[in-house]
Backbone atoms as SQL, in Angstrom:
CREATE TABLE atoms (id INTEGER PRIMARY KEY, chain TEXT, resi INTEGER, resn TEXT, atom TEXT, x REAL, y REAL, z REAL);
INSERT INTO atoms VALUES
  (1, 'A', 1, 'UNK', 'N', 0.848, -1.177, 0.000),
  (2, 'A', 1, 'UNK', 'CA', 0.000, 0.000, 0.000),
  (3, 'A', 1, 'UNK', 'C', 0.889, 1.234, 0.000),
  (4, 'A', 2, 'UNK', 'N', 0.345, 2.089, -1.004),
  (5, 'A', 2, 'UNK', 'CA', 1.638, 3.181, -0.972),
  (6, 'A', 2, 'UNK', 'C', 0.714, 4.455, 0.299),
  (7, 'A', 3, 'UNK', 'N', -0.540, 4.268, 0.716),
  (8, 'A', 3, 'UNK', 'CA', -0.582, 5.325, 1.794),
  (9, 'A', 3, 'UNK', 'C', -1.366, 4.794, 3.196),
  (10, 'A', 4, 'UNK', 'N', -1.447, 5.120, 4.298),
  (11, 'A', 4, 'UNK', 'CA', -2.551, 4.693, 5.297),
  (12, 'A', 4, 'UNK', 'C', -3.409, 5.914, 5.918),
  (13, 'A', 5, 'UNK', 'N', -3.454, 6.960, 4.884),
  (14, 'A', 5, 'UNK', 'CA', -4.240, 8.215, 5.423),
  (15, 'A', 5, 'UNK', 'C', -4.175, 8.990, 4.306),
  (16, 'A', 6, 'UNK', 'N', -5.393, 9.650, 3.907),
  (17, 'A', 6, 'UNK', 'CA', -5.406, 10.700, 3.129),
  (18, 'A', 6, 'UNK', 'C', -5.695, 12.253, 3.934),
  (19, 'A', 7, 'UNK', 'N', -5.434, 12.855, 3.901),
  (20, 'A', 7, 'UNK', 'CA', -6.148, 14.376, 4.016),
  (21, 'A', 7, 'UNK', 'C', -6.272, 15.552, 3.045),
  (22, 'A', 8, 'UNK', 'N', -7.706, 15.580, 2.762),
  (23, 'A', 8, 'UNK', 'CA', -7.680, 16.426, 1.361),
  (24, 'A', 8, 'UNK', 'C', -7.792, 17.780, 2.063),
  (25, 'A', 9, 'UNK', 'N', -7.635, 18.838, 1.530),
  (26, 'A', 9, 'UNK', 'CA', -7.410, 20.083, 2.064),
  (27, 'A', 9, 'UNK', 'C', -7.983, 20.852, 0.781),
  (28, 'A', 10, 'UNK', 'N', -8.898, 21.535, 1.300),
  (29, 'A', 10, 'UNK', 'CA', -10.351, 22.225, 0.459),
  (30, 'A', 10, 'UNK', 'C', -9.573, 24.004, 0.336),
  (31, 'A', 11, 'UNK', 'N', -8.448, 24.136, -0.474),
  (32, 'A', 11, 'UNK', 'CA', -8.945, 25.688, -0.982),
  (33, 'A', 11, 'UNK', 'C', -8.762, 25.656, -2.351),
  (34, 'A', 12, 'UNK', 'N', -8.407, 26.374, -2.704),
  (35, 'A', 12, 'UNK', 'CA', -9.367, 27.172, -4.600),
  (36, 'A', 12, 'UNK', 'C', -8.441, 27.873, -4.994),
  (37, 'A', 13, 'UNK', 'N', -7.660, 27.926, -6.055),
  (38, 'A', 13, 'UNK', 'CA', -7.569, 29.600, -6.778),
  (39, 'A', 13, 'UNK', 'C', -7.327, 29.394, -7.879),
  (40, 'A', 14, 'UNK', 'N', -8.125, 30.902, -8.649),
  (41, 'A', 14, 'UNK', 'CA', -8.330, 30.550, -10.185),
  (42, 'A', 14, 'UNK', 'C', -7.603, 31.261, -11.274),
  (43, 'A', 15, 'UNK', 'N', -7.542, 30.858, -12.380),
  (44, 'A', 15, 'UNK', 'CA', -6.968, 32.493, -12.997),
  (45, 'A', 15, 'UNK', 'C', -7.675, 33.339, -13.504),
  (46, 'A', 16, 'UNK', 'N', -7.201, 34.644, -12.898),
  (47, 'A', 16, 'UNK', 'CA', -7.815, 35.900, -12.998),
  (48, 'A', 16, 'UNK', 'C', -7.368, 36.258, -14.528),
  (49, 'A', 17, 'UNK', 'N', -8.150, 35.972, -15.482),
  (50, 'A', 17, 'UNK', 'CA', -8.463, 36.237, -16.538),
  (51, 'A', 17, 'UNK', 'C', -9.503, 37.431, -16.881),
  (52, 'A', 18, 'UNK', 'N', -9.127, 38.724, -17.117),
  (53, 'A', 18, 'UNK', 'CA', -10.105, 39.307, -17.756),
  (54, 'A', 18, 'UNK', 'C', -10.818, 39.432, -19.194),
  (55, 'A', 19, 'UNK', 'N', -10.203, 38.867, -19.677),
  (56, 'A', 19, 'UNK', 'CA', -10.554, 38.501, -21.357),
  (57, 'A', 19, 'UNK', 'C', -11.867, 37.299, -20.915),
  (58, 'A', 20, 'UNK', 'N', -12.268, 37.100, -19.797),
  (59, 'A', 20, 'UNK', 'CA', -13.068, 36.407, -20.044),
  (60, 'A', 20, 'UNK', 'C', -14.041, 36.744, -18.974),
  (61, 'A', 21, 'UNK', 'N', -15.280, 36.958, -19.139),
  (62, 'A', 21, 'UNK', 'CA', -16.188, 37.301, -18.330),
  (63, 'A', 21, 'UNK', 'C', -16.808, 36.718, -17.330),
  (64, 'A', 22, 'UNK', 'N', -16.728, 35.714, -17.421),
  (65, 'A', 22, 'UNK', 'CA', -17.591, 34.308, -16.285),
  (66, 'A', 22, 'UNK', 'C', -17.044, 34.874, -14.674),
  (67, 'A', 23, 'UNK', 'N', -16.270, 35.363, -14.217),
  (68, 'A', 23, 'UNK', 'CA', -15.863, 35.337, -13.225),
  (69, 'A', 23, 'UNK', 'C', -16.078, 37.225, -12.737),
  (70, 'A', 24, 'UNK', 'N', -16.877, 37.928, -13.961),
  (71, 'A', 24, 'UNK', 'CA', -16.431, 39.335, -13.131),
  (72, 'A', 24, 'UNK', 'C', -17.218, 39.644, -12.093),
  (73, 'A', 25, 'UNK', 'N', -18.511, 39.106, -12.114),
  (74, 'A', 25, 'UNK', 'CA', -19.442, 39.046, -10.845),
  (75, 'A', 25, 'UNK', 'C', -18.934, 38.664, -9.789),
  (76, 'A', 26, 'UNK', 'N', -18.637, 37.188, -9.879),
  (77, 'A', 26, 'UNK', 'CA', -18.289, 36.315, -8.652),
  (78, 'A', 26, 'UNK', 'C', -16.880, 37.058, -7.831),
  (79, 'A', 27, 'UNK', 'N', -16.173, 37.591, -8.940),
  (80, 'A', 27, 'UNK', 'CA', -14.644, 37.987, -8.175),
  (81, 'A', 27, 'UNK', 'C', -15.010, 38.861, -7.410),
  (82, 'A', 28, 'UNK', 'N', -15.296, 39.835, -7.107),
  (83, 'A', 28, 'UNK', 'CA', -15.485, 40.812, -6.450),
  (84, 'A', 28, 'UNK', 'C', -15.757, 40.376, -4.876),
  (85, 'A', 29, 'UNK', 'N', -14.882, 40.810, -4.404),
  (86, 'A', 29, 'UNK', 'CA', -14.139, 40.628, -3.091),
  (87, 'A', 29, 'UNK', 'C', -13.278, 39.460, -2.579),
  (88, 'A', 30, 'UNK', 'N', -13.117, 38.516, -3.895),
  (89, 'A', 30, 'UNK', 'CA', -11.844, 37.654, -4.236),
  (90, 'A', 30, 'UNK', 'C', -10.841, 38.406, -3.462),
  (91, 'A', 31, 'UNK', 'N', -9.936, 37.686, -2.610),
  (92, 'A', 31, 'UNK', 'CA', -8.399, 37.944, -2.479),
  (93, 'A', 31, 'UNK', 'C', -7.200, 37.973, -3.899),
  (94, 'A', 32, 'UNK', 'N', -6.639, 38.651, -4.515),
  (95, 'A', 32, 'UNK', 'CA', -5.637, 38.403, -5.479),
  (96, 'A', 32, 'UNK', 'C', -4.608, 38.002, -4.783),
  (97, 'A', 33, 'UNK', 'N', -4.142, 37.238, -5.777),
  (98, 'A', 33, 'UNK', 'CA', -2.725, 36.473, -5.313),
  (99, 'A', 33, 'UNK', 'C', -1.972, 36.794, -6.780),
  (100, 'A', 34, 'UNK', 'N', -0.511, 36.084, -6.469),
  (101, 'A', 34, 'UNK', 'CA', 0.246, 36.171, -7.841),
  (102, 'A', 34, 'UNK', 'C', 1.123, 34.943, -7.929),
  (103, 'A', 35, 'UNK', 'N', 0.832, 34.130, -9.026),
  (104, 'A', 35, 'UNK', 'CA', 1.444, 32.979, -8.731),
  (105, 'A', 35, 'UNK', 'C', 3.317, 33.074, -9.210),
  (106, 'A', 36, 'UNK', 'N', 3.776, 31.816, -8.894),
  (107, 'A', 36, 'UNK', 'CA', 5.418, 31.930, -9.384),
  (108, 'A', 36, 'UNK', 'C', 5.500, 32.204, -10.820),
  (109, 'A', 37, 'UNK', 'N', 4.895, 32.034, -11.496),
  (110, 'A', 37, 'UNK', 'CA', 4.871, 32.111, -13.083),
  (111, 'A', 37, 'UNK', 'C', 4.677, 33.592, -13.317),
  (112, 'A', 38, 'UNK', 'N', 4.083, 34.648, -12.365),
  (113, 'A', 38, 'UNK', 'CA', 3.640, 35.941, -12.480),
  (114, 'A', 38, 'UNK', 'C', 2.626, 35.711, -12.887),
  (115, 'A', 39, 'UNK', 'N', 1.193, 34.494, -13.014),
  (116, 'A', 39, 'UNK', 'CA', 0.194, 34.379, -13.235),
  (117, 'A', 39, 'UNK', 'C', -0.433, 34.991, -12.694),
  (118, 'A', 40, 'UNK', 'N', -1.871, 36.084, -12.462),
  (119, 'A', 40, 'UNK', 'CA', -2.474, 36.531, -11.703),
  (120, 'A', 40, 'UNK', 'C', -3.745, 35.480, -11.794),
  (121, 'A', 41, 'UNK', 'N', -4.164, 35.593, -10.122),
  (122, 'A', 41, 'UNK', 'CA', -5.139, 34.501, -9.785),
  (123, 'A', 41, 'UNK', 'C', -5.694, 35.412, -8.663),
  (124, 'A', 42, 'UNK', 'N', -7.439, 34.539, -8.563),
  (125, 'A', 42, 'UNK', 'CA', -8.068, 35.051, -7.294),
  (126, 'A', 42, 'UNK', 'C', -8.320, 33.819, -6.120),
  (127, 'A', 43, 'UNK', 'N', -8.199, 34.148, -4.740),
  (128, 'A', 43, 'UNK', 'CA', -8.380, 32.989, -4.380),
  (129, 'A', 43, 'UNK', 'C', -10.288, 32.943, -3.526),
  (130, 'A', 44, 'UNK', 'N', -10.082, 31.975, -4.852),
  (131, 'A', 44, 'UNK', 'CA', -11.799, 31.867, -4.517),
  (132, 'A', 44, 'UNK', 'C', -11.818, 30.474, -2.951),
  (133, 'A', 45, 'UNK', 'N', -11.309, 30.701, -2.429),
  (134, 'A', 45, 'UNK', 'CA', -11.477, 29.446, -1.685),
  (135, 'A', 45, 'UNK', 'C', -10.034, 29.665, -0.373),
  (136, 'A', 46, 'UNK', 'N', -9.776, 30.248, 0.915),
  (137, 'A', 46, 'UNK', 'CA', -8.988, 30.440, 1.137),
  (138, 'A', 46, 'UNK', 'C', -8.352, 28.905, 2.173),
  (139, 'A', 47, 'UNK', 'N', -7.017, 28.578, 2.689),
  (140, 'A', 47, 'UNK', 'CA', -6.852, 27.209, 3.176),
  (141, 'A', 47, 'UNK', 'C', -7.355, 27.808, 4.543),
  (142, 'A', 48, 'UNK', 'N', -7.986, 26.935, 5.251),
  (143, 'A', 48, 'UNK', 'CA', -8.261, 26.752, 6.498),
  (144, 'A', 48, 'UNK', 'C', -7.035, 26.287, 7.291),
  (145, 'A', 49, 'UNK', 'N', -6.000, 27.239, 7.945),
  (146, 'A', 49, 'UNK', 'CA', -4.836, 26.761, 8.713),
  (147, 'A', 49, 'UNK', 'C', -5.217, 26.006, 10.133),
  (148, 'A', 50, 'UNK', 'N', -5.964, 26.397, 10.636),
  (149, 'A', 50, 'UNK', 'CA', -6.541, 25.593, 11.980),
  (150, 'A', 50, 'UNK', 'C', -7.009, 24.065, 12.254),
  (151, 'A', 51, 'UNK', 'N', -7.403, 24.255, 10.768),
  (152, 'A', 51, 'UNK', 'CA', -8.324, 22.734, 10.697),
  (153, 'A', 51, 'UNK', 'C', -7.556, 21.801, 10.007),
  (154, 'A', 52, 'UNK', 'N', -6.287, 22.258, 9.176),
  (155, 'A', 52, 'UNK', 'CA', -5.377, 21.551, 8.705),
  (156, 'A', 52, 'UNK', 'C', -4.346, 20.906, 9.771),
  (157, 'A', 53, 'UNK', 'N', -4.135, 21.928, 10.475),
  (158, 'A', 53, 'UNK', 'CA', -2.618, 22.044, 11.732),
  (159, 'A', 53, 'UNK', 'C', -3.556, 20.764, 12.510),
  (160, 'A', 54, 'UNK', 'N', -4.808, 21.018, 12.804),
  (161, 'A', 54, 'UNK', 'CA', -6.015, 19.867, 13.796),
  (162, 'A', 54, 'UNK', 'C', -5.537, 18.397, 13.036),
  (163, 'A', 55, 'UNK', 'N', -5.502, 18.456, 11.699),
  (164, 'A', 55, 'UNK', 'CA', -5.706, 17.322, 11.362),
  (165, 'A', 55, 'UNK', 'C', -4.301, 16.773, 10.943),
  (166, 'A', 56, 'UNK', 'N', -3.333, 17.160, 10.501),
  (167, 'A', 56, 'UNK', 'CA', -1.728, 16.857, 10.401),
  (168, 'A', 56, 'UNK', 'C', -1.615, 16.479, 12.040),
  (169, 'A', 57, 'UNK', 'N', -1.684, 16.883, 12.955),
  (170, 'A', 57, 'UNK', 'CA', -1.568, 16.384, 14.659),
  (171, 'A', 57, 'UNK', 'C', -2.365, 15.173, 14.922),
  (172, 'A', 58, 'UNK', 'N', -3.713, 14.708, 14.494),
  (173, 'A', 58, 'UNK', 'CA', -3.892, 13.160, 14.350),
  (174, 'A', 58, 'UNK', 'C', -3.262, 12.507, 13.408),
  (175, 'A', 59, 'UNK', 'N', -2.637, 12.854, 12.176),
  (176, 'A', 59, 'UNK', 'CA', -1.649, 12.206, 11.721),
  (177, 'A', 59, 'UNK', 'C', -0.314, 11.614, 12.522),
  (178, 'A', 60, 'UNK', 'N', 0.136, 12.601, 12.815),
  (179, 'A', 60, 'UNK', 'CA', 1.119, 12.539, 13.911),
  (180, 'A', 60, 'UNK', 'C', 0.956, 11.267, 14.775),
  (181, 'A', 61, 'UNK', 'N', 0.041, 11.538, 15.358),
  (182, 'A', 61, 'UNK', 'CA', -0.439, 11.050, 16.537),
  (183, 'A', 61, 'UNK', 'C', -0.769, 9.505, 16.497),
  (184, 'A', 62, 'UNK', 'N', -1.231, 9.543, 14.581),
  (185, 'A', 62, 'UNK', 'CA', -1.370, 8.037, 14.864),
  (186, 'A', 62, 'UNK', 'C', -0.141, 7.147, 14.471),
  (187, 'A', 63, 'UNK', 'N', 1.094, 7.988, 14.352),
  (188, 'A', 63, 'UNK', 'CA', 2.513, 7.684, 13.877),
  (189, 'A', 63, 'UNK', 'C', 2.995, 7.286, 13.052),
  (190, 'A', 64, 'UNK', 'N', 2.115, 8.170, 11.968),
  (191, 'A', 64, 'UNK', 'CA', 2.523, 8.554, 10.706),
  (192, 'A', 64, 'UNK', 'C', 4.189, 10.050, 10.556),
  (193, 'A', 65, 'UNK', 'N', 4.842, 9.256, 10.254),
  (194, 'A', 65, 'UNK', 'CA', 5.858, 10.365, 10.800),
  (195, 'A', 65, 'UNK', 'C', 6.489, 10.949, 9.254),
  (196, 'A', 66, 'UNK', 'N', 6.104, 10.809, 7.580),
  (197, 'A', 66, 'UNK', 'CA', 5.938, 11.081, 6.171),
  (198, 'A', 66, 'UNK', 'C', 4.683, 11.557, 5.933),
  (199, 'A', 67, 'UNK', 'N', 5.382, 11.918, 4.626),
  (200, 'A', 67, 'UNK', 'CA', 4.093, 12.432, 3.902),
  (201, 'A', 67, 'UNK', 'C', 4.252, 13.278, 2.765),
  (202, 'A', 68, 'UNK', 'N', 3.303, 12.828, 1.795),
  (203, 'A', 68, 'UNK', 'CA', 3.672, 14.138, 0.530),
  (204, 'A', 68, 'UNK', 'C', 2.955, 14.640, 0.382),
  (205, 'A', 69, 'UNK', 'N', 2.487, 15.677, -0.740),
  (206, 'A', 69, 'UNK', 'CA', 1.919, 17.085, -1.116),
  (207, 'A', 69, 'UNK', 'C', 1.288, 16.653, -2.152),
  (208, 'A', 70, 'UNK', 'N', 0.355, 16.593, -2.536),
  (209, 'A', 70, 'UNK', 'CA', 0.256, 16.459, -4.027),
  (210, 'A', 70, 'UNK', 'C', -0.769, 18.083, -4.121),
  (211, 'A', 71, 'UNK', 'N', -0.418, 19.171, -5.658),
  (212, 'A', 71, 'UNK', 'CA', -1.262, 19.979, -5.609),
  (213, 'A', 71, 'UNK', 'C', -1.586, 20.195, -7.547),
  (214, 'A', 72, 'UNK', 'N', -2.619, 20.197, -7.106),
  (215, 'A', 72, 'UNK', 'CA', -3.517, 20.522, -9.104),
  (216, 'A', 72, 'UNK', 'C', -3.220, 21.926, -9.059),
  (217, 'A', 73, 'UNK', 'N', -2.761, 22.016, -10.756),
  (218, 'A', 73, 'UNK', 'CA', -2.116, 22.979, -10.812),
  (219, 'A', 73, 'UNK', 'C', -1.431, 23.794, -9.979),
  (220, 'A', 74, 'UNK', 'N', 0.219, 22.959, -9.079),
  (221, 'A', 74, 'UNK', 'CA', 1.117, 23.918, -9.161),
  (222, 'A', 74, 'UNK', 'C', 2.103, 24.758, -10.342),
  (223, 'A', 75, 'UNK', 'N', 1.779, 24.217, -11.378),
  (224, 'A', 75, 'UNK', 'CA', 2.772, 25.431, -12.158),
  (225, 'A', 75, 'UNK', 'C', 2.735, 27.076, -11.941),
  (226, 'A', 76, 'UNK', 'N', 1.461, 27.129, -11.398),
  (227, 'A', 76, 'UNK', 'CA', 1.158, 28.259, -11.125),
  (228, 'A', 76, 'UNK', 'C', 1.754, 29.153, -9.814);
């Protein structure tokens, strides 16, 4: 088995495209961010640090002492 725990971690961010309209409503009061690429993005979805730090500590705990990252679309 390559894992004995998952933890998915729920935030969002999109690219802030203005050539395209779908998003000019919804953005508005979006956080901007800027990705490594100099991509501009909004973060529609911000990470919950509390509830992550909560849940990496039952990891811990159940002595899991690894672990990797996986993230959709980091090029950004």
């Amino acid at each position: 088995m390559l894992y004995s725990a998952v933890i998915e971690v729920s935030a969002r961010v999109i690219p802030a495209q203005e050539d395209r309209c779908l998003l000019k409503e919804e953005s508005r009061g979006m956080a901007k961010a800027v990705g490594t690429t100099n991509e501009r993005l909004l973060v529609a979805k911000e990470l919950d640090l509390e509830s992550l730090a909560e849940k990496l500590k039952e990891v811990k705990a159940a002595g899991i002492n690894s672990l990797a990252v996986v993230l959709m679309h980091s090029y950004t």
